[in-house]
C-alpha positions as CSV (number, residue, x, y, z in Angstrom):
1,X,-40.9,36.3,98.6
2,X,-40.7,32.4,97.7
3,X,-41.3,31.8,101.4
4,X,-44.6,33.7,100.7
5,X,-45.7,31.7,98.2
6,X,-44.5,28.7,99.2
7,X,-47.0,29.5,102.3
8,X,-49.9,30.1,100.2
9,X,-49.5,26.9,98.6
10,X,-50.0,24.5,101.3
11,X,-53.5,26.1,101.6
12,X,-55.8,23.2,99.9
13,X,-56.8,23.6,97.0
14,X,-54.0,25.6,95.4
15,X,-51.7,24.2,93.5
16,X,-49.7,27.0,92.5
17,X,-48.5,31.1,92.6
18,X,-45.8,33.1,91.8
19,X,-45.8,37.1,91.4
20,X,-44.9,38.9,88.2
21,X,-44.2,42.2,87.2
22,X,-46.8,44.4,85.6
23,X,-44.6,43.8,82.6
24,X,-44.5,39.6,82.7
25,X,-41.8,39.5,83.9
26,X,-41.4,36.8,86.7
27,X,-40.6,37.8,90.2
28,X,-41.0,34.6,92.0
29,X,-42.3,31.6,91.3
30,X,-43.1,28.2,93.0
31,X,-46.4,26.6,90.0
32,X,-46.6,23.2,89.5
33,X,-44.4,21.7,87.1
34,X,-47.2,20.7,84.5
35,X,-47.3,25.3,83.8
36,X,-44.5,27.3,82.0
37,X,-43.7,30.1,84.4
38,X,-42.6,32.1,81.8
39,X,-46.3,31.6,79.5
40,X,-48.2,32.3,82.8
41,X,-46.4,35.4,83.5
42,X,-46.9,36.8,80.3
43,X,-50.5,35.4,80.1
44,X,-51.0,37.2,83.3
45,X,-49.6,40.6,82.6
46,X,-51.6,40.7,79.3
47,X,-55.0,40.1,80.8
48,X,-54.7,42.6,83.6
49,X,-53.7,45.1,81.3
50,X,-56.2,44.9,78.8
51,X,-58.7,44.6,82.4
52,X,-57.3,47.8,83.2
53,X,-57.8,49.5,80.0
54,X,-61.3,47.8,79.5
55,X,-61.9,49.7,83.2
56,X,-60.6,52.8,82.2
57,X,-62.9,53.2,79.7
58,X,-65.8,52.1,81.7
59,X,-64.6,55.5,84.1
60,X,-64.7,52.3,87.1
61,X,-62.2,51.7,89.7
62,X,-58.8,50.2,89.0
63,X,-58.8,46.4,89.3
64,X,-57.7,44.4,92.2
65,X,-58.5,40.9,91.3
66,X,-60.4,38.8,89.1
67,X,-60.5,34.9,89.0
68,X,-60.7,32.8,85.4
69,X,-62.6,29.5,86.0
70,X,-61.9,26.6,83.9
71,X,-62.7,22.9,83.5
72,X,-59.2,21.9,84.2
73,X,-59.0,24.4,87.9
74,X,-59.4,28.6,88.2
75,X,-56.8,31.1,87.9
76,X,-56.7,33.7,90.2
77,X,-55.0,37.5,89.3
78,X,-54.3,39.9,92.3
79,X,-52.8,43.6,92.1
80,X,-49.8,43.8,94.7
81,X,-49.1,47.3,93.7
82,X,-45.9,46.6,92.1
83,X,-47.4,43.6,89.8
84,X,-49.7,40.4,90.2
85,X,-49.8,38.0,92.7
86,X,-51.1,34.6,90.1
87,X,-52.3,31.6,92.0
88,X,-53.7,28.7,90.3
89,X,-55.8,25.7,92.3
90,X,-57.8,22.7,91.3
91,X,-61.6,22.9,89.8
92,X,-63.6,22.3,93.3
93,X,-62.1,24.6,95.7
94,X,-63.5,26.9,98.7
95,X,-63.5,30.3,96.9
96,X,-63.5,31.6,99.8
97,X,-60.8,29.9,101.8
98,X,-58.6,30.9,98.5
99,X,-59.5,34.8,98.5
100,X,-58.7,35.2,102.0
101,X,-55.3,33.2,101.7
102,X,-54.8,35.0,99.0
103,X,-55.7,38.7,100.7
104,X,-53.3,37.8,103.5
105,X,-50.2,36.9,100.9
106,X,-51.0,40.5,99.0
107,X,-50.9,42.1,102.3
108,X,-47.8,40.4,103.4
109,X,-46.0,41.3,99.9
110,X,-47.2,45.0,99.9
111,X,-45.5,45.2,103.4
112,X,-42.5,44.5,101.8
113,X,-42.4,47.5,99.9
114,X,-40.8,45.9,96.5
């Protein structure tokens, strides 16, 4: 799993990911140092499941990823099935360049069968 991650990371731009359980808590983990892994986790979990329940009532699909952007960089959340793949990059990425790394991480993890 780390050697996952730690792939995903040398793709420019990112700066971090790890993959938590649907509950928060941390499955792997390689985020800069300047993030709490244990805050992020938690952060994460909360915000897909209140996303999941906000789609629920909506009668829409399930979610599969949504991305946070911020002054300081963008956040983005990934459904892996078994919990959230969270990858966190600088302000001026390629969004596009990320989402695909990012697609080809989830499909390695899901391969996995956790």
């Amino acid at each position: 799993m780390y050697q996952i991650l730690e792939e995903l990371n040398k793709t420019s731009g990112i700066s971090g990911s790890m993959l938590v359980g649907n509950d928060g808590i941390i499955i792997a983990a390689d985020l800069d140092t300047r993030f709490q892994d244990e805050a992020v986790g938690a952060m994460a979990a909360s915000i897909v499941s209140t996303v999941q329940k906000s789609l629920e009532k909506l009668k829409s699909t399930s979610f599969s990823q949504m991305t946070i952007e911020a002054e300081l960089g963008k956040l983005f959340l990934t459904d892996v099935g078994f919990g959230i793949l969270v990858v966190t990059t600088d302000p001026n990425v390629n969004i596009g360049l990320i989402r695909l790394e990012i697609k080809n991480a989830a499909s390695k993890i899901k391969e996995r069968n956790f």
